[in-house]
C-alpha positions in Angstrom: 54.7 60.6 62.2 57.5 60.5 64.7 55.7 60.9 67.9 58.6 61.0 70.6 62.4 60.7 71.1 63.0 58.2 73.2 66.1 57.7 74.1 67.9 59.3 77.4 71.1 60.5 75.2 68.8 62.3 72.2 66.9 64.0 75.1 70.3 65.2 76.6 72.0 66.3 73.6 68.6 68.1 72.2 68.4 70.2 75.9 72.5 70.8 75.5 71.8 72.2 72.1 68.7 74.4 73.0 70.8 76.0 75.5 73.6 76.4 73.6 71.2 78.3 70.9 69.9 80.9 73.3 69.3 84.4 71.3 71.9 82.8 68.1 71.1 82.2 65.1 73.0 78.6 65.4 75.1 77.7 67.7 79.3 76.6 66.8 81.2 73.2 67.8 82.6 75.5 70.4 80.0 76.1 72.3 79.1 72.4 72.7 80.5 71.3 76.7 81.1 67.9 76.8 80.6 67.7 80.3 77.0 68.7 80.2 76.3 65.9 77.2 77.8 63.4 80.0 76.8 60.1 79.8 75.8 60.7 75.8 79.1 61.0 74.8 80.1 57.4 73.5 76.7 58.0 70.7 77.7 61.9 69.9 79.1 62.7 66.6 80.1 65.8 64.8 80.9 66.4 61.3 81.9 69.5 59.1 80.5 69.7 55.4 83.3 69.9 52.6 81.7 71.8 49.6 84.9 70.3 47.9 84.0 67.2 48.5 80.1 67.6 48.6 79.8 65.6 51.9 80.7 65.9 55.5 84.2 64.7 57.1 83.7 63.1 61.0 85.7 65.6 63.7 85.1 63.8 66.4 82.8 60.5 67.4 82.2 58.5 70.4 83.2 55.3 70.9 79.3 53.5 69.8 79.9 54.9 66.5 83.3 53.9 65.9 82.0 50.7 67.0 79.3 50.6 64.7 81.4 51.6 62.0 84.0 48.9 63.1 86.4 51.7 62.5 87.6 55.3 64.1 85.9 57.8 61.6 87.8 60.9 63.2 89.2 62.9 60.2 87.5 60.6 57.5 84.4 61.7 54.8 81.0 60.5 55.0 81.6 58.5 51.7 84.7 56.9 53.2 82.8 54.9 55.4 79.1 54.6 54.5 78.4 52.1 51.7 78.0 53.1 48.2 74.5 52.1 47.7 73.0 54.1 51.1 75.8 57.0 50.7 73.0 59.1 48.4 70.4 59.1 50.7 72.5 59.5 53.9 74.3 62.2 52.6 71.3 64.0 51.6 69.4 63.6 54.7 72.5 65.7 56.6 72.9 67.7 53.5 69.1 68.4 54.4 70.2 69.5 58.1 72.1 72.5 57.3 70.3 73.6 53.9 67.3 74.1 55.9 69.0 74.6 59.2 66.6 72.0 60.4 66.4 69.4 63.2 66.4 66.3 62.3 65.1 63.0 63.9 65.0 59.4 62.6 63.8 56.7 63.7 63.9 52.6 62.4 66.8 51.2 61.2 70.3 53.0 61.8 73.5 51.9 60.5 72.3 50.1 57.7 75.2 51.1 55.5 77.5 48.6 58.1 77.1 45.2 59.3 76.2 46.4 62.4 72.8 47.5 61.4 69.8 48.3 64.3 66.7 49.7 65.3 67.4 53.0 67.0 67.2 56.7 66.7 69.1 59.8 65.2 69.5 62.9 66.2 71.0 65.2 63.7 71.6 68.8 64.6 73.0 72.1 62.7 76.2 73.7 63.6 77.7 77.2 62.5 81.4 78.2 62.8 80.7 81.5 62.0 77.0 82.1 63.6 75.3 82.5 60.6 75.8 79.8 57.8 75.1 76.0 59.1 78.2 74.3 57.7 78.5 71.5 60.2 76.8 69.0 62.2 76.3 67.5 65.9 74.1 64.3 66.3 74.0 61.1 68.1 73.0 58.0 66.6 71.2 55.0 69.4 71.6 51.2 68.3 68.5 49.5 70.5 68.3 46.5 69.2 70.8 45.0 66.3 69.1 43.3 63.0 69.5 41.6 60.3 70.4 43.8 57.8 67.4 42.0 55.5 65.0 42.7 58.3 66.0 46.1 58.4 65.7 46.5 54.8 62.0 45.7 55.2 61.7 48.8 57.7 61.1 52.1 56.8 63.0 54.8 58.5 61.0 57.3 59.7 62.3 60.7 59.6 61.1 64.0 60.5 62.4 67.8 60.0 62.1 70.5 62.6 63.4 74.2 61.8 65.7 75.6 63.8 64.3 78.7 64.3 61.4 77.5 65.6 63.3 76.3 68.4 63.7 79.5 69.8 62.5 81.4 72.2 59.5 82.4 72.7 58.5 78.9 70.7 61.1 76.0 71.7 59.1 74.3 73.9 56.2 74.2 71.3 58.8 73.0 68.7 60.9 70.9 70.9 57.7 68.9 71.8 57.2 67.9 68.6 60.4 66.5 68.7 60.3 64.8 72.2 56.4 64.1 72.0 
């Protein structure tokens, strides 16, 4: 079991998003303020699902995950730039996201679909254009410590699904614990 997020930019954009939520149901890219994710933006991400497509297409990404990628990802599907052989389960995990409107946190290796593979943590929250149908995403993804992508295939990624809704009020600092630790 995930105990804790660790990392300074997951905490920010997990506050950011709480606030954002307030009485909603689930909260829109437009109500995300960049200014208030700060120093978190080169790790944020967001992504709309494509039912067309059955995957998500990048909007917008910071700079550590165009890195990561070794390529901008603005504008391009999730099977455009994760490898074949992870693109199943990667998918599925954000696919998981929005089906449940759920939080999601993992933790172990990230980026293992790239040749920039580390240990880190992901953040992966729910968006809604229209209020009520979670049809996008906003996460940030932390590199700590870059491995071999052999040693990382030996490390289990650790992942962990919050509901939404039990991030509300009167319960999101119950919920948001489990989360944060």
């Amino acid at each position: 079991m995930i105990s804790s997020i660790e990392s300074a930019a997951l905490k920010a954009l997990l506050s950011h998003y709480l606030e954002t939520l307030g009485a909603k149901r689930l909260p829109s890219r437009q109500d995300i303020d960049a200014l208030k994710l700060g120093s978190a933006l080169p790790v944020i991400w967001i992504s709309e699902y494509e039912p067309a497509a059955g995957t998500f297409r990048y909007r917008l990404a910071g700079e550590e995950v165009n890195d990561a990628f070794g390529q901008s990802v603005n504008g391009r599907l999730l099977s455009e730039i994760v490898s074949a052989d992870r693109f199943d389960s990667v998918n599925a995990a954000f696919r998981r996201v929005i089906e449940e409107e759920a939080a999601m946190l993992a933790v172990g290796p990230v980026y293992r679909c790239t040749d920039r593979v580390a240990l880190g943590e992901r953040l992966a929250l729910p968006l809604s254009s229209d209020g009520e149908t979670a049809d996008g995403l906003i996460g940030a993804t932390v590199r700590k410590t870059l491995v071999d992508l052999d040693i990382a295939v030996m490390q289990e990624q650790k992942l962990v699904y919050v509901p939404v809704n039990s991030l509300a009020e009167p319960t999101k600092r119950e919920a948001a614990g489990r989360l944060r630790g």
